[in-house]
C-alpha positions in Angstrom: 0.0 0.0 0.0 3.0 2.1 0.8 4.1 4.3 -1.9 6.7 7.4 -1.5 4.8 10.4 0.3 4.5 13.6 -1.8 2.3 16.7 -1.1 -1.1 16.4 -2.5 -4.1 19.3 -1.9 -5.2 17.2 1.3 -2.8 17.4 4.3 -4.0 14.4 6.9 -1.8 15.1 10.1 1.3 16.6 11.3 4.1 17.1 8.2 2.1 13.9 6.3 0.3 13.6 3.4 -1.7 11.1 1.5 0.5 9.3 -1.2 -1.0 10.4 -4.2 -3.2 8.3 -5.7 -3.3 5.8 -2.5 -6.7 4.3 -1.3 -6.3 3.4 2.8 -7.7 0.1 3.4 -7.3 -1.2 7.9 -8.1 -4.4 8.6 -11.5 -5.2 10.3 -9.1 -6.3 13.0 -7.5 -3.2 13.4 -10.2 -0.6 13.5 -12.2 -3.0 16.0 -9.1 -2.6 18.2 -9.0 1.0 17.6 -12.4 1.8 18.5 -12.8 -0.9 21.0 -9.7 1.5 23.2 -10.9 4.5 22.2 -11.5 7.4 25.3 -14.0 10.0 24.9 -14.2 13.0 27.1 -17.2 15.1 26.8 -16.3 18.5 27.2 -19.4 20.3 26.8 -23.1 20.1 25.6 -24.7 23.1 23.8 -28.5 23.3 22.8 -28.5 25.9 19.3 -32.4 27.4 18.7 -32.2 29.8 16.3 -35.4 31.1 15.1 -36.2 32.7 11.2 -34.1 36.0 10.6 -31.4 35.0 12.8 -27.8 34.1 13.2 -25.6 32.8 15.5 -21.9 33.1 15.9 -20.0 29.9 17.9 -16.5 30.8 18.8 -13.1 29.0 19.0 -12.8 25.9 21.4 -9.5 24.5 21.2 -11.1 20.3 21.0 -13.5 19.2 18.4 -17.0 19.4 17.9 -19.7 17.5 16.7 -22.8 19.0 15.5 -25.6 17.8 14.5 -28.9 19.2 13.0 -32.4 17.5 15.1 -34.4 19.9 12.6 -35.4 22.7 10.5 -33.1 24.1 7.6 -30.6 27.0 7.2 -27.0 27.2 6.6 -23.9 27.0 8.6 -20.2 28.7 7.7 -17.4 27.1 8.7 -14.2 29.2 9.6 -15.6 31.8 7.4 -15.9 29.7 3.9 -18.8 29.1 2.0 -22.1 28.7 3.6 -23.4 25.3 3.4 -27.2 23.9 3.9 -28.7 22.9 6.7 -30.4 20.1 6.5 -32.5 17.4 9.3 -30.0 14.7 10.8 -26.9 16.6 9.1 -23.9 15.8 11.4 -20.8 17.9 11.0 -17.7 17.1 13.0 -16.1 20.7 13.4 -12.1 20.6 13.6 -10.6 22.1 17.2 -10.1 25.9 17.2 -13.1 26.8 14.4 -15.9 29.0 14.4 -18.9 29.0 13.2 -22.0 30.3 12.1 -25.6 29.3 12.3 -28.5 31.4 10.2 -32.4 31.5 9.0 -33.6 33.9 6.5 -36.3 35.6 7.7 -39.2 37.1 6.1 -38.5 40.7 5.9 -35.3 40.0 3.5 -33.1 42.0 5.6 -29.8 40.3 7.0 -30.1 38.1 9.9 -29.8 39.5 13.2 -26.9 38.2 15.2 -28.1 36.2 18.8 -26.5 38.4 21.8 -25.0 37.1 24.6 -28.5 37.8 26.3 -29.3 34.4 24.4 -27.2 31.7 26.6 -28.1 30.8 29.5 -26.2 27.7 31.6 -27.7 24.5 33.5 -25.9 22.1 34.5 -22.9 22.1 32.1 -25.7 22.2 29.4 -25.6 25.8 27.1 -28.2 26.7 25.3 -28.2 29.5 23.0 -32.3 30.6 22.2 -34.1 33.8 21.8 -36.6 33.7 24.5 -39.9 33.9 22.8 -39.1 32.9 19.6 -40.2 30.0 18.1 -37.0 28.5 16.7 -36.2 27.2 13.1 -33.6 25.3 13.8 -32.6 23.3 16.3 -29.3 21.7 16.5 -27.2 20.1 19.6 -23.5 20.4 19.5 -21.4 19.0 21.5 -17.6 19.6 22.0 -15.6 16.4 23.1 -11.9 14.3 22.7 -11.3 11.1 21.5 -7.9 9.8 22.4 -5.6 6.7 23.0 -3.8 7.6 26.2 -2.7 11.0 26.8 -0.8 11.9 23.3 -2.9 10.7 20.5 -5.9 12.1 19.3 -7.4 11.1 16.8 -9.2 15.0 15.6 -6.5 16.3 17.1 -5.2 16.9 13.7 -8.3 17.4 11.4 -8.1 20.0 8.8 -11.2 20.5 7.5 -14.8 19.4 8.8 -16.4 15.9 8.4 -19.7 16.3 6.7 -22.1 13.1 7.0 -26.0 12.9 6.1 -27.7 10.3 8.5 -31.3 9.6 8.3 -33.9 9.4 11.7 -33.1 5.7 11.8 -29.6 6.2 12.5 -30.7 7.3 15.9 -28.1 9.6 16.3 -30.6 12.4 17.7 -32.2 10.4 20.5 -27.9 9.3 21.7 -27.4 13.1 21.6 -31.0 13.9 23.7 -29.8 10.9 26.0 -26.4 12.7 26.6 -28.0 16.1 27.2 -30.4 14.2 29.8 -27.3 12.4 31.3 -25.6 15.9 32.4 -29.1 17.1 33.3 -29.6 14.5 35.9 -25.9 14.6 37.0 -26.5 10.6 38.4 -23.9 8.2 39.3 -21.8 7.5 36.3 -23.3 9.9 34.1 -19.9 11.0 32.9 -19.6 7.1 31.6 -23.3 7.0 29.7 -22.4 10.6 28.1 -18.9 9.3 26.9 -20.6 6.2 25.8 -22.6 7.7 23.5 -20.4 10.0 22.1 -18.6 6.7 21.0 -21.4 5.0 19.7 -21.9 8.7 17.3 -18.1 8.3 16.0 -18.9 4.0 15.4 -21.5 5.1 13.6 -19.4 7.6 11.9 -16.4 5.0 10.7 -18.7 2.8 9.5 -20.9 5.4 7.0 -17.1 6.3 6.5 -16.2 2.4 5.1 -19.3 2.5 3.0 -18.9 5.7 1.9 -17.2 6.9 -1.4 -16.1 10.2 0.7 -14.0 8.1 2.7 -12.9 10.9 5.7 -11.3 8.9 8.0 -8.1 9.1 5.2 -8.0 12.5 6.9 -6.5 11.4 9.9 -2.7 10.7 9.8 -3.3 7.9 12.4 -5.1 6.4 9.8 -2.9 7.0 6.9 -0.7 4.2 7.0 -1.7 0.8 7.0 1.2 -0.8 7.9 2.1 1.6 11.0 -1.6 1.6 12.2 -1.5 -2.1 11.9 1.5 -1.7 14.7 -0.2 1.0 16.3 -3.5 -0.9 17.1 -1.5 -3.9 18.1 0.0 -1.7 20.9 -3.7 -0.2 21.6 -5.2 -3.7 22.0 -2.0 -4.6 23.9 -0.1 -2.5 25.7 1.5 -4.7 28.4 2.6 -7.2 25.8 6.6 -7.3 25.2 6.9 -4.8 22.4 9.9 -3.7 21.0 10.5 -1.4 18.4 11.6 -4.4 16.3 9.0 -6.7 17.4 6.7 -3.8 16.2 8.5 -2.9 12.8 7.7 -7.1 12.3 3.9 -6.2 13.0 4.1 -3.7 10.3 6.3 -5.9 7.8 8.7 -2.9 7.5 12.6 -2.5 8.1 13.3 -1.2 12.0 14.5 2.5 10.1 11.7 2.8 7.7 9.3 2.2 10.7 10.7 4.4 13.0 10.6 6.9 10.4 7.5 6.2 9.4 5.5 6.2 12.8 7.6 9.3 13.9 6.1 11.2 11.1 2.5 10.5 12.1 2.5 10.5 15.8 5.3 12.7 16.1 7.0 10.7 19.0 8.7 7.1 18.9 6.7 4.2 19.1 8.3 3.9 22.8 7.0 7.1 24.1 3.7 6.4 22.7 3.8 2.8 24.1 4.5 4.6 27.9 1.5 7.0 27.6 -0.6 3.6 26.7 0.7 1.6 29.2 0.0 4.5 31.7 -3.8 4.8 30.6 -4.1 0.7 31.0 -2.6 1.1 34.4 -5.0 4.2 35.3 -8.1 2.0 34.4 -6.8 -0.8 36.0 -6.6 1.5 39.1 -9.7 2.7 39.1 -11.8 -0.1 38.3 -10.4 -2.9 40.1 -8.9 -4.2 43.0 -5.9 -5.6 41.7 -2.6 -5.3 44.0 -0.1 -2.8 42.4 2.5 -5.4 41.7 -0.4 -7.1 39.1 -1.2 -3.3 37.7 2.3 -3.1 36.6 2.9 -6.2 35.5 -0.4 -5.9 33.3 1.2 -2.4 31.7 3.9 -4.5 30.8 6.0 -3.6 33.8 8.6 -6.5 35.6 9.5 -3.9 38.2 7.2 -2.2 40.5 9.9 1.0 41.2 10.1 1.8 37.4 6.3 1.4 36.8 5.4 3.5 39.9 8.2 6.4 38.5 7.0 6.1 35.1 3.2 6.3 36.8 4.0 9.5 38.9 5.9 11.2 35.6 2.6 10.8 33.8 0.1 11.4 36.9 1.7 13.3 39.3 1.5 11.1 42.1 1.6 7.5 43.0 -0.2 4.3 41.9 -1.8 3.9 45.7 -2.5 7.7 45.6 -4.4 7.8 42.7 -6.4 5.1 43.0 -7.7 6.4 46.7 -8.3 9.9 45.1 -10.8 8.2 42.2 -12.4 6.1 45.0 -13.3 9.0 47.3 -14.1 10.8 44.3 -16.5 8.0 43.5 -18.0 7.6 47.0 -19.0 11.8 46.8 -20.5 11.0 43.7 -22.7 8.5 44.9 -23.8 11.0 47.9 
């Protein structure tokens, strides 16, 4: 699949480019493993009303964003290109650091009037953005999230330009969004879990219009670019304690040792070491905080034969010890459940 990399209209990632004419084809095996270790964080939850003859103006949030349109029709400008419609059960996934604007015509043919700041109000980590008597046009939920393996990869972290997918009501995608909204309403035990959870379930769905698709945009994503470092790189993600090496690796990905260490530094821009680390770190943080495993077995299940280099390597990522984190996320817990 590999061919030389040269500079084509559609930069992917950090200094990489698709090979020009290449066509990115994972494994089945591979994106199940990427998805299946996938982290969301949800960041926030907006609510967007905007009635006829107005316009509202989102500004720059430094993660991505998905939005996605429960009804009506307008248009929507993206970092200040060309409007685009709105539609019913439009999704849009909005790169980090993008504005954006929302507007309806309205009848009177003027220009639409821009929603003030008198128009959010907060509850309970939900925004919503609605001019109060006003019955609105459009009515779109956008929510603002990451989606990561361990600390240093993300996977929008480096997308360019905005995802664009048409769903249909059957797709459900507007009643996972609603449930999300409700989740952070209720603010019940684990609601941070069901809100993540969904979230994934929108970017499953995503990937797999994406493999059907003849707009393949997960191609974007310099993570994604090359099959024969991703094939390594979900190997580590499905296994992080395993005995890696960087020629152990460089076997996964039937490549030399110097073309894949080239190779993966060029997407992830860190060795395949470093990266390992960071997700040996996140195994060893869930690990943690969801069982009661003795520290010795944490670190030997992030790969770890010594417990004094896995508890250094844990406080350089977390800032404290293995025993001291997981009492924090427990007391956390039990406050929760209060």
């Amino acid at each position: 699949m590999h061919t030389k990399a040269v500079p084509t209209q559609t930069p992917v990632g950090r200094n990489f480019f698709l090979p020009a004419g290449s066509t990115v084809k994972l494994s089945t095996t591979d994106l199940n493993n990427l998805m299946q270790a996938l982290d969301i964080d949800v960041i926030a939850l907006t609510e967007v009303l905007v009635p006829h003859g107005h316009r509202v103006e989102m500004g720059m949030i430094d993660v991505p964003g998905i939005h996605y349109n429960l009804s009506g029709v307008g248009r929507i400008s993206i970092n200040g290109g060309p409007e685009m419609p709105l539609s019913p059960h439009l999704l849009i996934i909005v790169p980090p650091n993008t504005p954006f604007t929302i507007e309806v015509d309205g009848g009177s043919g003027g220009p639409p009037k821009l929603m003030s700041r008198d128009c959010w109000t907060r509850q309970d980590g939900i925004l919503r953005v609605a001019v109060p008597n006003e019955q609105p046009e459009i009515v779109q939920i956008c929510g603002f999230f990451n989606a990561s393996f361990g600390q240093s990869v993300r996977l929008f972290g480096e997308l360019r330009e905005p995802v664009i997918e048409q769903f249909e009501p059957a797709d459900q995608i507007d009643l996972k969004l609603r449930e999300a909204m409700e989740e952070l309403l209720q603010q019940e035990v684990g609601a941070g879990a069901m809100t993540a959870s969904l979230f994934k379930q929108i970017i499953v769905s995503l990937v797999r219009r994406s493999l059907k698709s003849s707009r393949r945009w997960i191609e974007r994503f310099s993570i994604l670019t090359d099959r024969q470092v991703t094939r390594a790189f979900a190997d580590m993600v499905a296994r992080p304690g395993a005995a890696h090496t960087v020629q152990s690796l460089a076997h996964s990905a039937g490549l030399s040792r110097s073309a894949f260490m080239a190779r993966f530094s060029d997407i992830f821009g860190r060795s395949p070491m470093a990266i390992l680390r960071d997700l040996r770190m996140r195994q060893a943080a869930i690990d943690l905080t969801t069982t009661t495993m003795s520290i010795d077995v944490v670190a030997q299940n992030a790969g770890y034969e010594s417990r004094s280099s896995f508890v250094r390597a844990f406080r350089k990522a977390y800032e404290r010890d293995p025993s001291d984190y997981r009492q924090i996320a427990k007391e956390g817990n039990a406050r929760k459940a209060i």
